[in-house]
N, C-alpha and C positions, 0 to 999 in steps of 0.2 A: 282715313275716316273724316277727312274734310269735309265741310257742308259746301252748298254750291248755291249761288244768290240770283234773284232774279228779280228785275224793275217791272212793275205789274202797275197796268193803269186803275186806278181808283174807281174812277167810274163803271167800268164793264170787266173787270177781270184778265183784259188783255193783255198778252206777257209782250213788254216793249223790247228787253235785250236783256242776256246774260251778264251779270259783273264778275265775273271769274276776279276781280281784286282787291274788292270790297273786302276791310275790314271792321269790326265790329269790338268796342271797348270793353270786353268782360261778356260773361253767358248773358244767352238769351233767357229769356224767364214768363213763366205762362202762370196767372193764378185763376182758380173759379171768381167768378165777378167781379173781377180788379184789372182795370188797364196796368200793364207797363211800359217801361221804355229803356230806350238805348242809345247809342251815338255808333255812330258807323263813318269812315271816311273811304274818300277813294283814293291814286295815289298821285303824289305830286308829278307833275311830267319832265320828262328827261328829254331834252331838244334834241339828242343825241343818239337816243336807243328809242323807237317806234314803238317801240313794244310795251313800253314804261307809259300807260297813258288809258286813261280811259275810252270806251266805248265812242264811237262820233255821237251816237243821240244821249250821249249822258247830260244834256243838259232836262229835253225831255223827262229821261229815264229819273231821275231826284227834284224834278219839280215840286216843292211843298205844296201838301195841303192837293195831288194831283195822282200821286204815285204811294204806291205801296214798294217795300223790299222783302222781298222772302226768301225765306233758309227752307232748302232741299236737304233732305236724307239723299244718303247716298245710293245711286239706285241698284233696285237687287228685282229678283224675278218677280214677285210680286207687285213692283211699281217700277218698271223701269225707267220712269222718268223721273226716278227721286219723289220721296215725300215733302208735301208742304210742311214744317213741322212748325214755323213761326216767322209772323207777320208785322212789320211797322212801317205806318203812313209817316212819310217824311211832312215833318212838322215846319223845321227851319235848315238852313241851308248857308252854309259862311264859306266865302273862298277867297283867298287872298294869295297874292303873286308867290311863289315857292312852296306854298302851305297845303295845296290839292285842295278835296273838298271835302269838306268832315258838315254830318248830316246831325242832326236828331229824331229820332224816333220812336214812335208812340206806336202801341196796339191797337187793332180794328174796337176794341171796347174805349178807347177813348174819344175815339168818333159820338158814341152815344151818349159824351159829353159836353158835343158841340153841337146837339141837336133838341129842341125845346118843345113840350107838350103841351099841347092844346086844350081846348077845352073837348073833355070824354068822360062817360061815366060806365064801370059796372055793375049791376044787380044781380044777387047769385050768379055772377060768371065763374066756370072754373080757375085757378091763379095760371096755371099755364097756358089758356086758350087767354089771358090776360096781357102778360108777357107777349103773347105771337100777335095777338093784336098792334097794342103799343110800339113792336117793333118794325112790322111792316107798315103801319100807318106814320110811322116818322124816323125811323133810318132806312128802310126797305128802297132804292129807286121803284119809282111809280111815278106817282102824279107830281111830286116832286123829285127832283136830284137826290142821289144818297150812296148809298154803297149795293156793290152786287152782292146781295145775300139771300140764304134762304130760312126759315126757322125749323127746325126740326123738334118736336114734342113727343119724347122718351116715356116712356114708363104711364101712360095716361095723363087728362088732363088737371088731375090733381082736386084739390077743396075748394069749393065755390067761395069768393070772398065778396065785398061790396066794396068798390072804390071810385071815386069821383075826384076828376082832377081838373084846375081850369086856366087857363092862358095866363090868366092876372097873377098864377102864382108866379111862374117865372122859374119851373123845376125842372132842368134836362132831362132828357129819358135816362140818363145814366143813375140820376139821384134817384127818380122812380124806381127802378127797376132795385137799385139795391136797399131802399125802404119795402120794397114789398117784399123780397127774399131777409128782410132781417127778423121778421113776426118767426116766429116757434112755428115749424112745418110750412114755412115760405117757399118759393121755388126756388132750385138752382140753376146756373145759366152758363156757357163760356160759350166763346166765337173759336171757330176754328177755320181751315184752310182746307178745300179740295180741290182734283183738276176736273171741270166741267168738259172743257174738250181738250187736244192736242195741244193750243196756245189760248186758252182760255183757265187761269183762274178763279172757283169762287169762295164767298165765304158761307159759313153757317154759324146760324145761333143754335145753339141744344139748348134746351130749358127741360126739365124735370124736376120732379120733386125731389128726385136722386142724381146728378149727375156721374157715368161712371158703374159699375158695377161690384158687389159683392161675390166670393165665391159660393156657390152653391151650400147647402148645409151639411156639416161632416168632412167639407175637402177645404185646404189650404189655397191660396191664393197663388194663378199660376205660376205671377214673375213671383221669384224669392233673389232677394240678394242676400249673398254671403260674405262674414270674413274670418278667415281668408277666405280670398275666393276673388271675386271680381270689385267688390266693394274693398276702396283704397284707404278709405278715412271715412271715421264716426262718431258724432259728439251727440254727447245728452245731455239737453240742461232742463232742472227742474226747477220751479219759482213758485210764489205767492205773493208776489210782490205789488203796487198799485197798477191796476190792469190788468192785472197777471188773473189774482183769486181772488174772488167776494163769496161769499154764503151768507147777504142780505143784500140785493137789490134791487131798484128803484129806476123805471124810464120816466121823464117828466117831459114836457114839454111846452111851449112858451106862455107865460099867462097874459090875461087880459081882463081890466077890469079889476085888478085886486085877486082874481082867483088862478088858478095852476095847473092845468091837466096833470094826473100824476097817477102811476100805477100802484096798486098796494106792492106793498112790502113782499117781495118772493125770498123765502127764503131755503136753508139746507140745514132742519133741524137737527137732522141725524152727526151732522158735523163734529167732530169735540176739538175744534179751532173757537178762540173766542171771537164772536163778532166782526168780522171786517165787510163793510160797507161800500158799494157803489151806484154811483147816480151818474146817468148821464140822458141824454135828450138825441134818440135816435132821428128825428124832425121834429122843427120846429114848428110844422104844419098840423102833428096831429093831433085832432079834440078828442076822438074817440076814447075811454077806458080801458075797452076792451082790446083797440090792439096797442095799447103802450102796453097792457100787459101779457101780452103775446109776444112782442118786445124785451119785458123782462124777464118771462118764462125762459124765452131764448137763450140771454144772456146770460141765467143763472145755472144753466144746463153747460156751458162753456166754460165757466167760472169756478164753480162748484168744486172743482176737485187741483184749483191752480192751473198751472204750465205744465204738460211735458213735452219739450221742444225734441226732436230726435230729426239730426242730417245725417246724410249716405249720401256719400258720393262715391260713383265706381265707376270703372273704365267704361265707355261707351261701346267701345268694339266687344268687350265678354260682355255683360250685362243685358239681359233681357231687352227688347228694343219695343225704344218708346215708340207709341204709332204702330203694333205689331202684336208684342206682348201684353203690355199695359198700357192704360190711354189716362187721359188726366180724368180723378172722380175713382179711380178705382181701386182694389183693396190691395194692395203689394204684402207680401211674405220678407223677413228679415232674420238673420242669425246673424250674432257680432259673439266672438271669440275672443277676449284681452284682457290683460290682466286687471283694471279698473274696474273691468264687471266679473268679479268673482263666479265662476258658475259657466261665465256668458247671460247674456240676453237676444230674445228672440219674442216673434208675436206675430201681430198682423199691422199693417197701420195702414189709411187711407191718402190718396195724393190728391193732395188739395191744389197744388203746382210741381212743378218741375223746372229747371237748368240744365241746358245743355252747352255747352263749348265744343270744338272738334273732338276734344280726347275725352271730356268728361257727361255724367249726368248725375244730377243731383234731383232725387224726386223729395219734393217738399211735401210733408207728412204730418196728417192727426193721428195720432198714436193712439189705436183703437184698444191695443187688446196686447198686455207686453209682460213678459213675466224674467226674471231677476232681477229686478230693480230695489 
């Protein structure tokens, strides 16, 4: 069930060479609108056995800042060529006499942290035809350099908003994009990997107001992990802790002049926890009332009722298959069987990310709907 890697050019999606011995420090990891990253090395050379040695154009193939690395599914009838399943642009690059070459790398979403907005304005635009603007006007290649990608806009183009951004702020499109998705009914966004042609990788932006799918009404979510069953190990941890839970709060943002942008007070009457309070300043850009407190809305709706963290991880060869089954955004089914949850527990929860290693997958989960706890 090994994954299989390949060195992909940055600029146009082109596959440079297979690394059949690339490894990679711990699971790969995919969240909705959060770059991450990883370290990956290749191997040290054996003057002795040929075979112990990377690729001739591995110099090409991990050039930073030039090259993408991708992780293939294993291929099966539906994709014989293996699926894209996850992608990092090689950042930095260290090689020293003995030692091979050990990479760092970052997600296609971290690019839209190295790339800066201009001056542009909305007027009742829809928020998703916002996003696909934004995107292809400054990560898109076109009129400048950038990455091969396309945007894709799910589910409609969502609620018209007003926004105006300008050169002098000095905001990457990555900050934008995730101030706009933070307002109460913002959009949602992740980069993914398809094959365009034969040796042609590319990427896509999703942006929706959903990213991902629920099941229909009345039926259960297709993938379901069980345990026993395919799911090996499951923790649930629940909190209230600072971060965790508020049921009063507050977005502010920077003052000038003596005075304070600041949202009213949201709170969760219905609570019978006493009072715990959180502030914080989602940008320090915005003057508006209206969306600090769309902002707050947001936050209070996350907050409101604490943490409940719940991991699954379960074998990757029985487990529903990711890129097949379930895709990230979507509503996954659960039953856990053991002696810590009297009863069991079972529900529904959403994949906000997922981990995958050769043997394992772990889909990372907002715990929508869970009963014996």
């Amino acid at each position: 069930m090994a994954l299989s890697w390949l060195a992909v050019n940055a600029n146009d999606g082109s596959v440079i060479t297979d690394l059949p011995d690339l490894k990679v420090d711990g699971a790969l990891k995919a969240t909705l609108m959060r770059y991450e990253s990883q370290t990956a090395s290749l191997p040290t050379w054996d003057p002795t056995d040929p075979d112990v040695a990377p690729p001739p154009n591995w110099l090409s193939a991990t050039r930073p800042g030039a090259t993408f690395l991708v992780a293939l599914s294993e291929p099966d009838d539906t994709e014989p060529r293996g699926l894209p399943l996850w992608g990092g642009m090689v950042v930095r690059r260290n090689r020293k006499p003995g030692g091979g070459v050990k990479m760092s790398l970052v997600t296609a979403e971290g690019y839209l942290d190295r790339v800066y907005v201009g001056d542009i304005s909305f007027t009742g635009t829809a928020q998703n035809q916002i996003v696909k603007s934004l995107t292809e006007t400054y990560a898109k290649t076109g009129t400048k350099r950038g990455l091969p990608l396309r945007v894709e806009i799910t589910g409609g183009d969502g609620v018209a908003r007003d926004r105006a951004y300008t050169d002098a702020a000095d905001k990457t499109l990555y900050s934008v994009l995730s101030d706009l998705s933070g307002v109460l009914g913002g959009p949602e966004w992740t980069i993914r990997w398809e094959w365009v042609d034969e040796r042609r990788l590319g990427l896509v932006l999703a942006v929706g107001d959903r990213i991902g799918s629920a099941p229909p009404a009345g039926l259960g979510p297709a993938a379901q992990f069980y345990l026993p069953g395919a799911v090996t190990d499951a923790e649930l941890v629940e909190g209230y802790g600072s971060g965790e839970g508020a049921n009063d709060v507050m977005a502010v943002s920077s003052g000038t002049e003596g005075a304070r942008p600041q949202s009213p007070h949201q709170t969760n009457d219905t609570d019978l926890r006493p009072r715990f309070e959180y502030r914080w300043s989602p940008s320090t850009s915005i003057t508006n009332i209206d969306t600090l407190t769309a902002h707050a809305q947001r936050a209070l709706a996350d907050m409101k009722d604490g943490s409940l963290a719940l991991t699954i991880t379960a074998n990757r060869e029985e487990a529903p298959k990711l890129g097949h089954d379930w895709f990230l955004g979507d509503d996954i089914g659960f039953s856990i069987d053991a002696p810590e949850f009297p009863g069991g527990i079972s529900g529904t929860a959403r994949c906000v990310g997922w981990e995958i290693t050769d043997t394992t997958v772990t889909p990372l989960v907002d715990v929508t709907n869970i009963q014996g706890v």
